[in-house]
N, C-alpha and C positions, 0 to 999 in steps of 0.2 A: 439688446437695446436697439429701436431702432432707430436709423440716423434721418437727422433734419437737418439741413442747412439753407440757406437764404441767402439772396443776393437783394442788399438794401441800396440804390442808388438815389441820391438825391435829384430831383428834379431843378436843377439851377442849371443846367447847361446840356453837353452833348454826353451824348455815352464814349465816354475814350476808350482809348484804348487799352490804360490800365484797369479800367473799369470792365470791359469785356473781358481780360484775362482772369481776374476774378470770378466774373461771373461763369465762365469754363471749369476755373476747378469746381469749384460747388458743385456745378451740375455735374459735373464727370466721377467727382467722390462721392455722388448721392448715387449717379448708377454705377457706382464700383461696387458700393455696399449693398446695392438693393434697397436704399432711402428714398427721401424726397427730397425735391427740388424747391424753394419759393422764392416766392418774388414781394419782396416789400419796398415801397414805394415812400421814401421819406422826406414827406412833403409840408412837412410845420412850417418852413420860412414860406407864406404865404404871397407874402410880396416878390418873392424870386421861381416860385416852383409855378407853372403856369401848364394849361391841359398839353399844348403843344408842345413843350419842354418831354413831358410824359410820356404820350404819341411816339417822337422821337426814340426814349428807350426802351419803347414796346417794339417799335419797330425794326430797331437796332439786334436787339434779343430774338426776333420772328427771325430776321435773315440770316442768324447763324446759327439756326435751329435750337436755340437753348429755351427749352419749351417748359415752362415754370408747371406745376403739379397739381397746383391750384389759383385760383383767381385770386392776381396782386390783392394783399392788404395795403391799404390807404394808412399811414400815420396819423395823418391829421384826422381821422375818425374815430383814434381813441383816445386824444386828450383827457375825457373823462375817465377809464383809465387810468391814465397817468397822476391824475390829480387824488386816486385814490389809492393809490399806491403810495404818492405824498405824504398823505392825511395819517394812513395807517402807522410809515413810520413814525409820524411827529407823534402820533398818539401812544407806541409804542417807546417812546424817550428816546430813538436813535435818530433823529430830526429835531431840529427846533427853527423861530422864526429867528430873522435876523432883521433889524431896523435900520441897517447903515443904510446910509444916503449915499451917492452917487458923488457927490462931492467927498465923502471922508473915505472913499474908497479910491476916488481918485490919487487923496492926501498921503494912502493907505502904501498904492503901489508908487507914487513918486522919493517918499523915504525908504524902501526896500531899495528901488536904484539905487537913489544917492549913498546908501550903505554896499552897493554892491551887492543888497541879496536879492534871488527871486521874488516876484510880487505875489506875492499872498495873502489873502485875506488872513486877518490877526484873532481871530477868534473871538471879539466883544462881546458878541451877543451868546455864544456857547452858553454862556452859565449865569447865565443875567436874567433877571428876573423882567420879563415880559410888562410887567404892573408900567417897568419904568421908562414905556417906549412914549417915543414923542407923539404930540397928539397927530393926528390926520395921515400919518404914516402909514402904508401898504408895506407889510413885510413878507422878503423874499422867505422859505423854507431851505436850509440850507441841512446836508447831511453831516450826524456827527459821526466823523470819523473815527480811530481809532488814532494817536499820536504819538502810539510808541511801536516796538517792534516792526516787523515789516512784511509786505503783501508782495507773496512768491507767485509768480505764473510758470507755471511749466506748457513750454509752449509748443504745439508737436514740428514747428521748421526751426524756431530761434532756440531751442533748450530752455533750460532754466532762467528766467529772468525777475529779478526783484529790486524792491525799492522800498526804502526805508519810509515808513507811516510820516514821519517828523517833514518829508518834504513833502507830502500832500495835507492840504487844505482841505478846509469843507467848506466842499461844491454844493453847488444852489442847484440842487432837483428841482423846483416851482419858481419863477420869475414871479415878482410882486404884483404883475397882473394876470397871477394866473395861471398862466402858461407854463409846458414843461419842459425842460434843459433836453440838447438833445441825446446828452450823456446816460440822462435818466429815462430816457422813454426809450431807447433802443436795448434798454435793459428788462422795463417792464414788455416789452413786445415781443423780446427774444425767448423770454418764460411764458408768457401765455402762446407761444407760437409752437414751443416744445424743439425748440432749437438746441442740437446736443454739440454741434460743432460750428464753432466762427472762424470762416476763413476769411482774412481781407486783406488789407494792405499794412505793411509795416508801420507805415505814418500812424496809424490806429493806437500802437503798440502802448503806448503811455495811455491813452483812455484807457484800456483795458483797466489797469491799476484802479483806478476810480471804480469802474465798473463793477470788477470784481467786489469792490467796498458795497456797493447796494445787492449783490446779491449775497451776501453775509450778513448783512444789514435786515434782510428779510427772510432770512434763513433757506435760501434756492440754494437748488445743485447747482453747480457750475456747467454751463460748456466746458470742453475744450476749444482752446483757441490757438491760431495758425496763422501768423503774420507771414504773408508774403513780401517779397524783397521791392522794392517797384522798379519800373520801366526807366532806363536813361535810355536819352541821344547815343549815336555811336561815338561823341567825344566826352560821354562820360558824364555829361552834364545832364539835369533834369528836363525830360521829356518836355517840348517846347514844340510849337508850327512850327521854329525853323527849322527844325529836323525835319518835315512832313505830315503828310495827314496824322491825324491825332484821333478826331470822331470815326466809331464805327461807317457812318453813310458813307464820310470821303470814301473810303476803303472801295465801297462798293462802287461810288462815282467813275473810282478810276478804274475799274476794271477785275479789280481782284473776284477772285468764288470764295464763299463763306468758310466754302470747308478746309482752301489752301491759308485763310485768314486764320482758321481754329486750329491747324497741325501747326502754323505757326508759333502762332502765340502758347500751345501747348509746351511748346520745345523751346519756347522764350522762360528760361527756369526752372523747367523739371526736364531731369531726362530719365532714358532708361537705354542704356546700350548705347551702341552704334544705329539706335531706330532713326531716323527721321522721316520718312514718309508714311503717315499713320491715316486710313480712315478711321472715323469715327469709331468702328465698332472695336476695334483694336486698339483706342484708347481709353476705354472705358472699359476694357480687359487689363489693361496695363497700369492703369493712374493710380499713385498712393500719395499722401503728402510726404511719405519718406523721400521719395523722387524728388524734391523741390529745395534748391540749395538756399543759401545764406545771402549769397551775392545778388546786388543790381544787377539787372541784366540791362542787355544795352540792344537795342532796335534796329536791326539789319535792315532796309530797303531794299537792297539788292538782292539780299537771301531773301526774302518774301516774296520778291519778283520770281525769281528763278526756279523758288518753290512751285508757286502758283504756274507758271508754267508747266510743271510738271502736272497739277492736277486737271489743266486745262487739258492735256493731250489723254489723260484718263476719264475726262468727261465725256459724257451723251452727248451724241451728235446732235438730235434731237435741242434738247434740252442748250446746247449751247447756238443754233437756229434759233431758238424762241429768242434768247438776251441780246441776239447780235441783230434782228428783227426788231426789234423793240428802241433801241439804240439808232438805227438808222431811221426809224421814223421820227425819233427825237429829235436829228440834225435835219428833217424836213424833206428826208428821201422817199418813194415811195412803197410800199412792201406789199404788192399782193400774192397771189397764190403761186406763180409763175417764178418772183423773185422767193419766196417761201424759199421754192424745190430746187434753184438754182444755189443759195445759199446749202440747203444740206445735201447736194450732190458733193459740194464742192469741200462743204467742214473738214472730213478727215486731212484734206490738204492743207489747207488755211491753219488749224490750228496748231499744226506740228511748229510752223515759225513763230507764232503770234506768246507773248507772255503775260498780257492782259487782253481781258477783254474789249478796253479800248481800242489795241492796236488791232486786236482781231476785226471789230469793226471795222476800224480804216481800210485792213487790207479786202475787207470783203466789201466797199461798199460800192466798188464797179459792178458791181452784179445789179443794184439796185439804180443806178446813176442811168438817164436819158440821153438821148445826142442834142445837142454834141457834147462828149465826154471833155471835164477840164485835164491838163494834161499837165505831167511835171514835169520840172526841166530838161532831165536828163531823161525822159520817155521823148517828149517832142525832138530832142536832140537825135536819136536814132529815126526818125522818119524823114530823112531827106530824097532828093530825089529819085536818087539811088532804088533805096527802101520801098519807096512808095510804089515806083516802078514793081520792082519783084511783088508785091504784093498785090499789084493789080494782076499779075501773071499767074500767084497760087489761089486765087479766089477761087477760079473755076474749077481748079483741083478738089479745092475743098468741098466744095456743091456737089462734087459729084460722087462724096462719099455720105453714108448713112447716119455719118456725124456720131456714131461711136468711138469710144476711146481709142481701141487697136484699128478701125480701120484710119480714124485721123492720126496717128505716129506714123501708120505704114506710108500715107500718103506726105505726112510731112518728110519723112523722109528719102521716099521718091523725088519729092521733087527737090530737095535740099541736092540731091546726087546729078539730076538732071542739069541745076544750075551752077552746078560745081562749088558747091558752097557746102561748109561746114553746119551741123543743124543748128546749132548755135547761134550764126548768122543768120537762120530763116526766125528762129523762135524766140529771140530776142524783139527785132522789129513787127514781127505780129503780135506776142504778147504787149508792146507798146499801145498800138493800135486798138485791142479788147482789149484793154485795163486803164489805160491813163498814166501806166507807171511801169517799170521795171521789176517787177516784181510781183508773182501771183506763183498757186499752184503748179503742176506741169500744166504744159502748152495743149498737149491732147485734152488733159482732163477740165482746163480750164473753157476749151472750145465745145467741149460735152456738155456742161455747165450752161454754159451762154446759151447753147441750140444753134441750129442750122439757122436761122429768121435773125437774130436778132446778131449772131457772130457775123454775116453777110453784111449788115445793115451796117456794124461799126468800122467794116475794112472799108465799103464803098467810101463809108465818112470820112476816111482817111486819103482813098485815092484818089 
């Protein structure tokens, strides 16, 4: 057999982050198996799903490389479709119309409360003779279920799960204008798509039941299906902003790499061993839904920080010059060819501290910063007179080396010995002076970095 799965997002909002982790298994269990990947786009609430909305989880899916097999299907382009998949049951007697009113349904679910039972439709029109519908009425199609026995899923994360026929209803596949439920069209789309496995979220878990009714209904195979457990806060509680970013972009806004976002969320729910740091290609060697437990997982920040750290110091230097480039022209700095080579002299240093990209930015953006450089507290705090003194005294030292890494250490520590000072004390107050801060790469490599011209330029600004 071969496998199909799909990741269906609705366009009404941002791609979260429960959303993204789904869409990882899919893609990771289509290339475990050698399947495909798809992307369907379900977009029937037309007053909520907007191009932009869309946009958004294309673009969200682009930056974590989950590169769909074929070009997104549009829902709302097969309504027709759907409406004859309707038609077929009703014509087949497993469908019929239903003529309640909106008010006796109303009437419908307010005496199922006051009895204390769930609200469901009561079946009126099941077996009524259509002749005796009121005049000018649009009737909805509603599916006739089945109201005894019960509809078993075996599900490849939750095990066996069933529910007895007698508490489901029959669901309205066609709205009385028409249109298709969304219960019912992600059924008909999932068989014409040749979708063999549904992975999604737990919350799903009870559509299923339904679902499974219309594909019995219409005599289809079944998927398999595979409720995933969903995302909490780290107090347990349901995934909320207050916890933190939520949309894939935030992610990226603030600095995180896609790929420390993907071993992430990988290992938010499925494990295998003592793995944690997983490229891509080794998770797509590794992924089974066997691996993916039962429990809520809950949303580390910290450990995604600390992670993504980790894949920053495994990153292209290259590669992380272009984002930090990019970033500092965004805050209105300048970046041309000069600050380019001065940022990737310097990366291998820079990124060893740094745990976003954010802070990476911060810490590199004296490379791109003009005089006069703004200064932190505790940088301007070491440049007193003292300070400034000695550093009019090492300028010329410095000038008079080739401005390579070994010759500037050898030199800073000449004269660190000459002025009877620990180097510490010399490279401390110089690094102040090139950066703005207390805090850069080493003091050699950081002055290598700058150049001869422009490292001269910021001590004079100093003394």
């Amino acid at each position: 057999m071969s496998i199909r799965v799909r990741f269906a997002p609705s366009p009404t909002g941002l791609l979260h982050i429960g959303g993204a982790r789904t869409a990882l298994f899919n893609f990771l269990f289509a290339r475990h198996e050698g399947g495909e990947f798809l992307l369907r786009i379900e977009d029937t609430d037309q007053a909520r799903s907007t191009p932009e909305a869309v946009q958004v989880i294309l673009d969200g899916l682009a930056w974590l490389g989950l590169n769909a097999d074929a070009e997104p299907v549009y829902q709302s382009t097969r309504a027709g479709r759907h409406v004859e998949v309707a038609q077929a049951l009703l014509a087949a007697g497993r469908a019929y119309y239903c003529y309640a009113s909106a008010e006796e349904l109303r009437l419908m679910r307010e005496s199922a409360q006051a009895q204390g039972r769930p609200p469901r439709y009561d079946g009126r029109w099941r077996d009524r003779d259509p002749a005796l519908a009121p005049k000018g009425v649009q009737p909805a199609i509603r599916l006739r279920a089945p109201h005894t026995g019960e509809t078993v899923l075996e599900d490849l994360v939750q095990g066996s799960v069933r529910v007895a026929n007698a508490e489901l209803d029959d669901m309205i596949i066609l709205r009385s204008d028409g249109s298709p439920t969304y219960l019912h069209a992600v059924v008909v789309d999932d068989h014409d798509m040749g979708i063999t496995h549904v992975i999604r979220g737990d919350d799903h878990l009870t559509n299923s039941f339904r679902q499974i009714q219309i594909y019995q209904s219409m005599g289809w195979d079944l998927p398999r299906f595979a409720h995933i457990p969903l995302i909490h806060g780290a107090d347990g509680a349901k995934l909320s902003k207050r916890h933190g970013a939520l949309s894939i972009l935030e992610f990226r806004e603030q600095g995180f790499l896609p790929e420390a976002l993907c071993n992430y969320l990988l290992r938010l729910g499925w494990g295998h061993g003592d793995a944690e740091f997983l490229p891509r290609e080794e998770q797509v060697k590794l992924f089974s839904l066997a691996g993916i437990g039962r429990a809520a997982s809950r949303m580390d920040y910290a450990k995604l920080t600390h992670l993504n750290g980790q894949w920053m110091r495994a990153t292209d230097d290259a590669r992380l010059t272009d984002d930090v480039a990019a970033r500092l022209v965004a805050m209105g700095l300048p970046v041309d060819a000069m600050v380019r080579a001065r940022l990737l002299t310097l990366m291998p240093g820079l990124k060893e501290r740094a745990k976003t990209l954010v802070e990476l930015t911060a810490s590199a953006a004296f490379l791109a910063r003009e005089l006069p450089l703004p200064f932190e507290p505790k940088a301007l705090a070491l440049l007193g007179a003292d300070a400034t003194a000695m550093l009019a005294r090492l300028a010329p030292e410095l000038a008079a080396t080739d401005f390579s890494p070994g010759a500037l250490d050898g030199a800073l520590r000449a004269f660190a010995q000459a002025e009877g000072r620990k180097l510490g004390e010399v490279a401390q107050p110089l690094r102040a002076a090139l950066t703005g801060s207390t805090m850069s790469p080493g003091i050699d490599a950081t002055l290598a970095a700058l150049g001869a011209t422009e490292s001269l330029a910021r001590l004079q600004a100093v003394i």
